[in-house]
C-alpha positions in Angstrom: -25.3 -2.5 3.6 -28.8 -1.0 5.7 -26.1 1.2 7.8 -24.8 2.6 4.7 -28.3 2.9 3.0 -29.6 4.8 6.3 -26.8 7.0 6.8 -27.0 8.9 2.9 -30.8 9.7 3.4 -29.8 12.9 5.1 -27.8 13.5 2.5 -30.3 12.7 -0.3 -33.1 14.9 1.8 -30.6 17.8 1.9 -30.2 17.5 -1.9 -33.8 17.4 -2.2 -34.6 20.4 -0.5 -31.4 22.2 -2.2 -32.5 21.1 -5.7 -36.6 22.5 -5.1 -35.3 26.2 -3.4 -33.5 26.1 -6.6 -36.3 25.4 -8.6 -38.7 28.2 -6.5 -35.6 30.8 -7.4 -35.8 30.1 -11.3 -39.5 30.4 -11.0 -38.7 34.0 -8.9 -36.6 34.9 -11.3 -38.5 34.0 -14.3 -41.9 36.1 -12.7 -39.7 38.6 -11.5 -41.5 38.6 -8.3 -38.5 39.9 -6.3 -35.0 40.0 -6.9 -33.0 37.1 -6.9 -28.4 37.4 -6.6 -26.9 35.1 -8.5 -25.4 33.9 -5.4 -27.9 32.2 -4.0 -27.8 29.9 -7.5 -24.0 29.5 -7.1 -24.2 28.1 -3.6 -26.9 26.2 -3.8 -25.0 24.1 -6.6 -22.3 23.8 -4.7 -24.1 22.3 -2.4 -25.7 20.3 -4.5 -22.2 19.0 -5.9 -21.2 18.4 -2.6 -23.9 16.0 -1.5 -23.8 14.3 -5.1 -19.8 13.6 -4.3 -20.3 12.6 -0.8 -22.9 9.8 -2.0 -20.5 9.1 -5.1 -17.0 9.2 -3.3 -17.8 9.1 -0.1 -15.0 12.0 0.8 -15.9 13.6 4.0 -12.9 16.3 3.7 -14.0 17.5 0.5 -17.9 17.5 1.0 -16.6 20.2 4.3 -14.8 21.7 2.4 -17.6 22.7 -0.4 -20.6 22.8 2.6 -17.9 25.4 3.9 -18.0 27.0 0.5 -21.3 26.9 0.2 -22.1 29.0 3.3 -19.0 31.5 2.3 -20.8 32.5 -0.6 -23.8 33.8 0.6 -21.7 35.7 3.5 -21.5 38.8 1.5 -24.9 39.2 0.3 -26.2 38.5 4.1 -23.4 41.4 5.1 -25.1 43.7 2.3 -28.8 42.9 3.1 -27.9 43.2 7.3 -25.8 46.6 7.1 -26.9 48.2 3.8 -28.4 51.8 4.2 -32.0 51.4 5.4 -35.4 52.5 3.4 -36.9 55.4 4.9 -40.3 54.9 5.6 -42.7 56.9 2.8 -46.2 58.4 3.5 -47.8 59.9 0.7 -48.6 63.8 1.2 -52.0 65.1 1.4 -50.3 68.5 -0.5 -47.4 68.1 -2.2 -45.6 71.5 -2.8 -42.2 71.9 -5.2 -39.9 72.1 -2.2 -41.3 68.9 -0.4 -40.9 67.0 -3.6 -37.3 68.1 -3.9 -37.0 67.2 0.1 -38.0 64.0 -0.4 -35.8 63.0 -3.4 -32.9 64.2 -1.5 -32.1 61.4 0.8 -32.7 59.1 -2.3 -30.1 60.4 -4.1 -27.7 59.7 -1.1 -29.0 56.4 -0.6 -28.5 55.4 -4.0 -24.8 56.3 -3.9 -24.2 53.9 -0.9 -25.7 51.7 -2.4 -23.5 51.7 -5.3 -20.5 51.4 -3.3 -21.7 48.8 -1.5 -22.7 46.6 -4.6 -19.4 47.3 -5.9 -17.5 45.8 -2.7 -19.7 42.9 -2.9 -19.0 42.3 -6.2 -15.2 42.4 -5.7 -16.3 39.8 -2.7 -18.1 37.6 -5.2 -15.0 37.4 -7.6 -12.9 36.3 -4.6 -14.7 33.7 -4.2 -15.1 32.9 -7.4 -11.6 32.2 -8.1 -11.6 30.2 -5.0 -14.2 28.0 -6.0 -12.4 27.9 -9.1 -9.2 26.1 -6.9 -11.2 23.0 -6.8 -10.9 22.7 -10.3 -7.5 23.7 -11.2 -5.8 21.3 -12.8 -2.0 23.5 -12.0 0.7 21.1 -10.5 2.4 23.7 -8.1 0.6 25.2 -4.9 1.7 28.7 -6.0 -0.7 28.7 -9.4 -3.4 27.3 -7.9 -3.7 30.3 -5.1 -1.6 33.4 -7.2 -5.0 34.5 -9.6 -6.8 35.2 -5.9 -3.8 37.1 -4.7 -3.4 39.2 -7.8 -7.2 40.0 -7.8 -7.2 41.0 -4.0 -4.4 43.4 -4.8 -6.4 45.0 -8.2 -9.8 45.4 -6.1 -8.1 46.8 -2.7 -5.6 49.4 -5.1 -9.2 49.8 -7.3 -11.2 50.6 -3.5 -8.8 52.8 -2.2 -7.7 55.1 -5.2 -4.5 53.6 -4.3 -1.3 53.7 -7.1 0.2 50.7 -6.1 -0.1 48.0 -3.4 1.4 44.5 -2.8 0.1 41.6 -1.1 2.4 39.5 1.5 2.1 36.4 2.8 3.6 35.0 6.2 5.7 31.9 6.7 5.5 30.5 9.7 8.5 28.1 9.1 10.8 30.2 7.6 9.6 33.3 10.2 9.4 35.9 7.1 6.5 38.0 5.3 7.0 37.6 1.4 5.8 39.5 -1.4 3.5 37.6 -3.6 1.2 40.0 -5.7 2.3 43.6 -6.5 1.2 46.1 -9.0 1.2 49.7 -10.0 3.9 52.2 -7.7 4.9 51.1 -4.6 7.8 53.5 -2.9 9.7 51.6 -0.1 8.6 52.1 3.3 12.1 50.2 4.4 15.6 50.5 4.0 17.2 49.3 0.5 19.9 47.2 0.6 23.3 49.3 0.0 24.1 47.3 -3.4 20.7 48.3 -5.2 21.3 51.1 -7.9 18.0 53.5 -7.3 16.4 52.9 -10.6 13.0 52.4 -10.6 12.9 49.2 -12.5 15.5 48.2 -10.1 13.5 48.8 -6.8 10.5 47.3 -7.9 11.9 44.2 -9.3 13.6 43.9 -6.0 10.7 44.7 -3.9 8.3 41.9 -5.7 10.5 39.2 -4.7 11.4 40.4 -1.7 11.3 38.8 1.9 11.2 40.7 5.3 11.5 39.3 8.8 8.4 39.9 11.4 10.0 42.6 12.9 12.1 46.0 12.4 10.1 46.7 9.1 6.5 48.0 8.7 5.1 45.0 7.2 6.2 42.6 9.9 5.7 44.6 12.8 1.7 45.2 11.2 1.7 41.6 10.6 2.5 40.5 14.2 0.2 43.0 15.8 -2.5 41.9 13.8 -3.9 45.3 13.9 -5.2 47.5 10.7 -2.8 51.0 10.3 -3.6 54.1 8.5 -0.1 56.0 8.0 -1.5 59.7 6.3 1.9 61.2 7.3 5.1 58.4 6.7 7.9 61.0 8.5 6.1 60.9 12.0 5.8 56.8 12.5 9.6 55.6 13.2 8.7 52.2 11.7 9.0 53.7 8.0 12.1 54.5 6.3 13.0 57.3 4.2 15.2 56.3 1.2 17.0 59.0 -0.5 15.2 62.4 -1.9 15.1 60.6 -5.2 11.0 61.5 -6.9 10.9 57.9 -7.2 11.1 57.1 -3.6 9.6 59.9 -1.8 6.6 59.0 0.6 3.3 59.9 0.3 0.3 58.1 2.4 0.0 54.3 3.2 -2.8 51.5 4.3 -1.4 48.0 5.7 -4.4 45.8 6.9 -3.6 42.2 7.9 -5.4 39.3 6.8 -6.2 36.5 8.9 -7.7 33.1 9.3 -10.7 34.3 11.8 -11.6 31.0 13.1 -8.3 30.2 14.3 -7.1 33.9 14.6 -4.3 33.6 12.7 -2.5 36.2 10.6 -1.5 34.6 7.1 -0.7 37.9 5.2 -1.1 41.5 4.7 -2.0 43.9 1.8 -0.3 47.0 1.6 -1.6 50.1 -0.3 0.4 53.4 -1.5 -0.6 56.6 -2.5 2.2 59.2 -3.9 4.0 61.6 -2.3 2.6 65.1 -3.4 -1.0 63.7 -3.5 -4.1 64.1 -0.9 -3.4 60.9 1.6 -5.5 58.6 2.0 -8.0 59.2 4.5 -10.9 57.0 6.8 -13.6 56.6 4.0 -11.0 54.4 1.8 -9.5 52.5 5.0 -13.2 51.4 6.1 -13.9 50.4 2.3 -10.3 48.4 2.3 -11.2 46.7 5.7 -14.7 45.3 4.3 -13.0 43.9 1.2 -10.1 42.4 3.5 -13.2 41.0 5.4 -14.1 39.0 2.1 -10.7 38.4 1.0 -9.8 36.2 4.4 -12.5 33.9 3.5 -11.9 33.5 0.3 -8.3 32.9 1.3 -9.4 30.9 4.2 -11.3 28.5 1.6 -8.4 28.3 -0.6 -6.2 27.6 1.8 -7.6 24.9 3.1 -8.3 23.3 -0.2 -4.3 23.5 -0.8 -3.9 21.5 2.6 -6.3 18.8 1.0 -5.2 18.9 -2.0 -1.3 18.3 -0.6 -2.6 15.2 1.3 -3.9 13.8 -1.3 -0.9 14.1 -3.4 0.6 13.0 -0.1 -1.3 9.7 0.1 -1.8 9.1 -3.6 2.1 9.0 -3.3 2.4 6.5 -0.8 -0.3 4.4 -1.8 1.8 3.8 -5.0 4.8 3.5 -3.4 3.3 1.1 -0.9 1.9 -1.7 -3.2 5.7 -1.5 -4.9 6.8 -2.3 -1.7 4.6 -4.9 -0.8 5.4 -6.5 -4.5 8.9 -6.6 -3.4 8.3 -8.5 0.1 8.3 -12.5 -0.7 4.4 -13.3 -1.5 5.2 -17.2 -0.6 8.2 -18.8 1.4 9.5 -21.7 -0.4 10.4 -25.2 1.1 14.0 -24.3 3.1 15.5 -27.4 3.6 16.2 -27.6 7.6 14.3 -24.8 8.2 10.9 -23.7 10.0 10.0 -19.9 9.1 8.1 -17.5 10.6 7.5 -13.9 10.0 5.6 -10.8 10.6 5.4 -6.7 9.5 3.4 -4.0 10.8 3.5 -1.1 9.0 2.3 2.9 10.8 1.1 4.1 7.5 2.0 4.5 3.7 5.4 3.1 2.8 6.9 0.9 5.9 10.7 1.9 6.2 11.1 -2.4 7.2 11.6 -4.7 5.0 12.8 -8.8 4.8 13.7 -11.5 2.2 14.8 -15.0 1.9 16.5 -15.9 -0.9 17.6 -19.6 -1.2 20.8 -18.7 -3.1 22.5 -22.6 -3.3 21.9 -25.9 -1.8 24.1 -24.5 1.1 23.1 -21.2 1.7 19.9 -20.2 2.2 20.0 -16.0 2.8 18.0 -14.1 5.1 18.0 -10.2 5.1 16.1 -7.5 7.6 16.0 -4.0 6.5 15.1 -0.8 8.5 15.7 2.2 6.3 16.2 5.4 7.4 12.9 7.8 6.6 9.5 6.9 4.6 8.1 7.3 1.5 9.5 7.0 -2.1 13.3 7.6 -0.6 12.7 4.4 1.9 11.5 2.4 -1.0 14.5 3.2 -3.2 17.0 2.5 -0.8 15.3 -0.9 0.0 14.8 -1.6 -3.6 18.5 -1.0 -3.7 19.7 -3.2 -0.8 17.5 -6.2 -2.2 19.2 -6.3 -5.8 22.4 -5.9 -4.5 21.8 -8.9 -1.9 20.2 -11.2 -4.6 23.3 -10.4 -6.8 26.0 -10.7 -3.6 24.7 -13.8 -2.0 24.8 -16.5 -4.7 29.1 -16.0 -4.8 31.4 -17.6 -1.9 31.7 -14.2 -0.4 31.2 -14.5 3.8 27.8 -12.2 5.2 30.3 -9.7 6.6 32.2 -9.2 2.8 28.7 -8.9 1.4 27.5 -6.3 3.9 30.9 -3.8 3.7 30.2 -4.6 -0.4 26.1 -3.3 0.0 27.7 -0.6 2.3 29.9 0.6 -0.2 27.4 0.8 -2.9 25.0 2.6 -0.6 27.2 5.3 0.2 28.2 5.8 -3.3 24.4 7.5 -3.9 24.7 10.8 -3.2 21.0 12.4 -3.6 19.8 10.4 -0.6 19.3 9.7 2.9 20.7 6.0 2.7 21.4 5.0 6.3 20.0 1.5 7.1 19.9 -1.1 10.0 20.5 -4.4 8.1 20.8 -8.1 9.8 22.0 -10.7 6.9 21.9 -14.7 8.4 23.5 -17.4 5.5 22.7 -21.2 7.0 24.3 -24.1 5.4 21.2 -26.9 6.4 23.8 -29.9 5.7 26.5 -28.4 8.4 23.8 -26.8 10.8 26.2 -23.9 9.5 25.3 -20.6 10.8 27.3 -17.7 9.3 25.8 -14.0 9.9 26.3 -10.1 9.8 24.8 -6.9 11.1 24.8 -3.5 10.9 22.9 -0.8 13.1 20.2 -1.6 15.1 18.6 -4.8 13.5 19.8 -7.6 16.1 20.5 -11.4 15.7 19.4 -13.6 18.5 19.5 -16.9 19.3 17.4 -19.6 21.5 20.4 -22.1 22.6 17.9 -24.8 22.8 20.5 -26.4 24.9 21.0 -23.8 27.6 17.0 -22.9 27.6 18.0 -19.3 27.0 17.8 -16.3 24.7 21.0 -14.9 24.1 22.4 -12.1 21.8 25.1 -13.0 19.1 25.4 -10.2 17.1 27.7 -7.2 17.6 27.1 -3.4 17.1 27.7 -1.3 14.4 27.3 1.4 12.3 24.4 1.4 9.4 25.2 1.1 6.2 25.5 4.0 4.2 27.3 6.1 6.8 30.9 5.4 5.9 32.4 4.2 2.9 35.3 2.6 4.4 33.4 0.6 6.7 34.3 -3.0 7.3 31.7 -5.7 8.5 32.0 -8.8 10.9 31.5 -12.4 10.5 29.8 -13.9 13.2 29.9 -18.0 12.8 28.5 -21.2 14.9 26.7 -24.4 14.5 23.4 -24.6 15.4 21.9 -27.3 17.2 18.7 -28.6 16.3 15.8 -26.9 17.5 17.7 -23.5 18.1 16.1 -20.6 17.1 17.5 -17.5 15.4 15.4 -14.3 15.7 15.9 -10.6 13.7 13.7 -7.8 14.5 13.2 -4.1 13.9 13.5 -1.5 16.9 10.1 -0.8 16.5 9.3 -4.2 18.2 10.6 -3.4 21.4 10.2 0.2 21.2 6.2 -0.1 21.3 4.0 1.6 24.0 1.5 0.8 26.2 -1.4 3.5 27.5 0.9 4.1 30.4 4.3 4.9 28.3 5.6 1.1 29.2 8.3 0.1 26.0 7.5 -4.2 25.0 10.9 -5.6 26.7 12.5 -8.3 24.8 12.1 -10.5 27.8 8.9 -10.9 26.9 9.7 -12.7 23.6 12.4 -14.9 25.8 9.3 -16.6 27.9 7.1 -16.8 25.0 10.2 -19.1 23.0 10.7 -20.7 26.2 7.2 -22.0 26.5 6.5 -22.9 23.2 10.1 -23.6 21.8 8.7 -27.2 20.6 5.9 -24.9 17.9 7.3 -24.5 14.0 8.7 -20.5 13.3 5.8 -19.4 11.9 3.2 -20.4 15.1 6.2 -18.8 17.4 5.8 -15.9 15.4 2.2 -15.5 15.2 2.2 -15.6 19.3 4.9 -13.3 19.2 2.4 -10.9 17.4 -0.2 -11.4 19.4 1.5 -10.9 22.5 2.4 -7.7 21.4 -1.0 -6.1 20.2 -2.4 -7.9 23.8 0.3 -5.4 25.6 -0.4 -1.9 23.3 -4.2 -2.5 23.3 -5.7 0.4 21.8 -2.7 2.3 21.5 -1.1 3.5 18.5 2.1 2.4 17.2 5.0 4.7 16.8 7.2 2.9 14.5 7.1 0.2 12.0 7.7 -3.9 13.7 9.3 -6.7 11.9 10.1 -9.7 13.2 11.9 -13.2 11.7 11.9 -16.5 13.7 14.0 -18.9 12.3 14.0 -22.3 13.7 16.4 -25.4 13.2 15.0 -29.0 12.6 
């Protein structure tokens, strides 16, 4: 509880400090002592809100996220106060004549027009990140509306910059390999072929163009894209990447801007906005491209920030999914073996993370059958917990008839495949034991084996067969493997996980390894077998992680 104390005083000192520059910056304001932007007020509540969630939540992610924010903000004001037009120095004339006066007022005018454009670039910077701050609060479900007001005003402000007519923004998808249109406005002529089936009708082309999708190269917009380099195109007819459509008004060329955008710390194109001026009017020329490329400058890291407040915001869904999915799961999984008659029980489940695709239950279905069932499912998440939730009912039902374990398996089999809308396949073991007849009666499908420890013999031997999963083929038929046990045998079930673990050398756990631990200690109950089993195995991964989910059932005979 001290180590926790100790490590938010940093924390509360930074809010401190953040909280009194505040405070001197009203007072500034209030005196009017000097001028004060209104980002400086913005980011120093952000950072402010950071801290205060940090301390309250303790959510690292988030608090880099807004500390990354935070220093965003103040980017284009430094950018404007670093490169902005300097102040000439003034000395005051001993005589001052007409034509001096009008000398000196001269370069004021000029400086007061830069200035002006500058102010209105950052102020186009400011709303960017403004509506990417405003991500964080959006309550929208889908990705798409949390991110599509920041494309729309990046696309306004670059046509507004330019003098353009029309532009579009495009974003790249890596998975897919394509550049896609997600913001366009105002008149846009194709720079690229139109597909042969399009009437020319400018309603037409334009609807077609704002959904439209474009691989990363033989077009304009992916070959920009994957150079990652900024084009001015004054004259379309003399660059061979542009296409002339037909001599329709509509269509004609005029001038054109393409400047990518990238994530600059990792140097990674994510889109491109493209600007058009008409055919017929003055093309663009270097004064509008340099203006474009300082607003693109601002636009990446607003981008940037949304971006990867989308990623965190996915893995939270992400884990807020499995989370719930998990504790269904783990409601599902018997909380307390009861009493089996002739039986000593032992178990254990290690789970990678979120919802474990392994699953068990024993289910004493009559006073001479008690059931056991191992389940590896196919996949994770809300899918693996259905399909399990499936198998379990279906068993529970199944097992309290006279129907053998290899009639009950083709019958779960069938019902499996007949679900459609999802990946199904599963590695299932079912064991039935009769405790009066030392009766063993068992079933498996896939890769969930059945072994047992002939106490007799003094060895572990295999007496399952393989087969398919369930859920694979409809059709599929089942065998009944049947023997009496003698007393102090042991049956064992397990997951491949358990002997597919690694070591820090890339060594899998063999199963000989579980043979010497039964051997040694075949006299223990199942559930101390089991527990050394366990042990064993974290003694050979050590720090290693695991790869796959491990569950393991020790059934001994008394």
């Amino acid at each position: 509880m001290y180590q926790d104390t100790i490590t938010y005083i940093p924390l509360i000192g930074i809010m401190a400090v953040a909280i009194f520059v505040f405070a001197l910056l009203v007072v500034i304001k209030i005196r009017n002592t000097a001028k004060v932007s209104f980002i400086s007020f913005l980011a120093l509540f952000v950072l402010v809100f950071a801290c205060v969630r940090m301390i309250v939540r303790q959510d690292a992610l988030l608090f880099n996220l807004l500390l990354l924010l935070s220093v965003a903000l103040l980017i284009p004001y430094c950018v404007m106060l670093a490169f902005g037009k300097q102040k000439e120095a003034t000395h005051e004339p001993q005589k001052d004549s007409e034509e001096e006066i009008e000398r000196q007022e001269t370069p004021k005018i000029v400086v007061e027009e830069i200035k002006t454009e500058e102010i209105n670039l950052l102020e186009k910077g400011r709303e960017f990140m403004s509506l990417a701050a405003g991500s964080f609060l959006s309550k929208e479900e889908k990705d798409a509306d949390i991110i599509q007001p920041l494309l729309d005003a990046i696309t306004k402000a670059c046509i507004e910059t330019a003098g353009a007519n029309g532009g579009a923004l495009l974003l790249v998808d890596d998975f897919d390999d394509v550049i896609s249109v997600k913001s366009f406005q105002g008149d846009f002529p194709p720079p690229y072929k139109l597909p042969d089936d399009l009437p020319h009708k400018p309603l037409r082309v334009s609807t077609s163009f704002k959904y439209a999708q474009f691989p990363l190269r033989d077009n304009i917009f992916g070959e920009v894209a994957s150079a990652g380099r900024s084009e001015l195109i004054p004259v379309p007819k003399m660059d061979d990447r542009i296409f002339q459509n037909e001599s329709e008004d509509f269509l004609k060329l005029g001038s054109f801007i393409f400047i990518p955008l990238r994530i600059r710390d990792k140097d990674i194109v994510v889109g491109l906005v493209a600007l058009s001026r008409n055919f017929g009017e003055e093309p663009f020329g270097d004064e509008e491209f340099r203006h474009v490329q300082t607003l693109a400058n601002f636009a990446e890291d607003a981008l940037a920030t949304t971006i990867s407040f989308r990623q965190y915001k996915e893995q939270q869904e992400l884990t807020k999914e499995s989370d719930m999915a998990s504790s269904l799961q783990l409601s599902l999984l018997p909380k307390k073996v009861p009493q089996l008659q002739g039986i000593s029980f032992g178990s254990f489940s290690e789970q990678v993370a979120g919802v474990c695709s392994d699953a068990f239950d024993v289910i004493p279905a009559r006073a001479d059958r008690i059931s056991f069932v191992l389940m590896d499912v196919a996949g994770k998440g809300m899918n693996s917990l259905l399909v399990i939730t499936m198998i379990r009912a279906m068993f529970r039902l199944i097992v309290n008839t006279t129907q053998t374990a290899g009639t009950i398996l083709s019958w779960a089999n069938r019902g499996i495949c007949a679900e459609t809308n999802l990946d199904h396949f599963a590695s299932v073991a079912l064991i039935n034991y009769d405790p009066a007849k030392r009766k063993v009666q068992l079933s498996t499908g896939g890769t969930a084996p059945v072994m047992r420890f002939n106490v007799a013999k003094g060895e572990l031997e295999s007496v399952s067969v393989a087969s398919e999963p369930i859920g694979v083929e409809k059709g599929k038929t089942y065998k009944d493997i049947e023997f009496t046990a003698n007393k102090g045998d042991i049956l064992l079930s397990y997951t491949d996980g358990l002997v597919e673990a690694l070591n820090s050398e890339g060594k899998q756990y063999e199963i000989s390894n579980v043979a010497e631990i039964i051997k040694a200690n075949s006299r223990l109950s199942g559930r101390e077998i089991a527990s050394l089993i366990k042990s064993d195995i974290k003694k050979f991964i050590g720090t290693s992680l695991l790869h796959d989910d491990q569950t393991l059932l020790v059934i001994k005979i008394q």
